[in-house]
C-alpha positions, 0 to 999 in steps of 0.5 A: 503540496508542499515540500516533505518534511519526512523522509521515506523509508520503509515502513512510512507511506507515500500519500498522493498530491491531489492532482496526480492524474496516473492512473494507478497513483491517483489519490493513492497511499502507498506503503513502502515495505522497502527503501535504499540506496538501491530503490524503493518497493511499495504496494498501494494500500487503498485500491481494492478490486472487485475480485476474489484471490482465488479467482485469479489464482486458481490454486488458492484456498478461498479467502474472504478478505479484499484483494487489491491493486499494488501497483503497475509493476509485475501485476501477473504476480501476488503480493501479501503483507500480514500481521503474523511475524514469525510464523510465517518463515521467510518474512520481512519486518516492515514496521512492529507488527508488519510483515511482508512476504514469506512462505506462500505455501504456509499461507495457502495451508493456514488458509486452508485450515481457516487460522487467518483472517482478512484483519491478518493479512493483505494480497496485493496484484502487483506493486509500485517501485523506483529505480535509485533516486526516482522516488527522491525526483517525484518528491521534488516535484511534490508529487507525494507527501511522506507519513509514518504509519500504523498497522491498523492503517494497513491492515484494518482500514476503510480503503475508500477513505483512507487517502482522504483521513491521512491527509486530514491528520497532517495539519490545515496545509493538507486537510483543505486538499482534500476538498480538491476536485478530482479533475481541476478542470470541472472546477 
């Protein structure tokens, strides 16, 4: 894939180079819910997993929407973004009208009393992150394209497809890796 034109930044996603072959990364989007001089802290936004959050986290309400895989790192904690701003104290702005983090406990009681729905919030099973400067290498290396993104993306998407239409909205350069075997090897 070519070089990024975009920067990343909070708010912008990290689309996979079809090739990337890690077992976390591959063909996925990630969203950086923050970036500095310090590192970046992403959660992969189209890896769901076939189980139910209260189902890993005993103490949780039940809860009907998707859970899904953030990443490799700290993946004995839970993650959340969410649409809800304010009204869960604590909250970081990720964008307008994305949020990440906040009170677990005030989520775990507007759960309880059914005041969120899955096209509020996302639970993520750990995350993806990078040291200073790691995340400059890997673009070096193409192994990711930069986006700005939208909350529908985030939050109200088909997750199956979701590397494959971001891709195809980035121009004839991007569209065509879409058709990329999944193992160049079979080609």
């Amino acid at each position: 894939m070519g070089k990024t034109k975009i920067k990343p930044t909070q708010g912008r996603i990290l689309i996979s180079e079809p090739f990337l072959q890690d077992h976390y990364f591959k063909r996925s989007v990630v969203l950086l819910a923050d970036h500095g001089d310090d590192g970046s802290f992403g959660l992969i936004i189209n890896k769901p997993i076939n189980i139910k959050l209260n189902e890993i986290v005993s103490e949780f309400p039940e809860f009907d929407g998707q859970l899904y895989m953030g990443g490799p790192v700290k993946t004995d904690s839970l993650f959340f973004v969410h649409t809800l701003g304010d009204t869960i104290t604590g909250s970081m702005k990720i964008i307008e009208g994305l949020y990440w983090g906040g009170d677990i406990e005030v989520i775990k009681e507007m759960l309880k009393l059914k005041q969120i729905s899955s096209e509020e919030i996302r639970f993520f099973i750990g995350y993806s992150g990078w040291e200073s400067k790691q995340l400059d290498d890997e673009l070096e290396r193409n192994s990711w394209v930069v986006s700005k993104t939208r909350v529908d993306q985030v939050i109200n998407n088909n997750p199956v497809d979701l590397w494959t239409s971001i891709l195809k909205t980035l121009g004839k350069e991007y569209e065509q890796l879409v058709n990329y075997p999944l193992d160049p090897s079979l080609n």
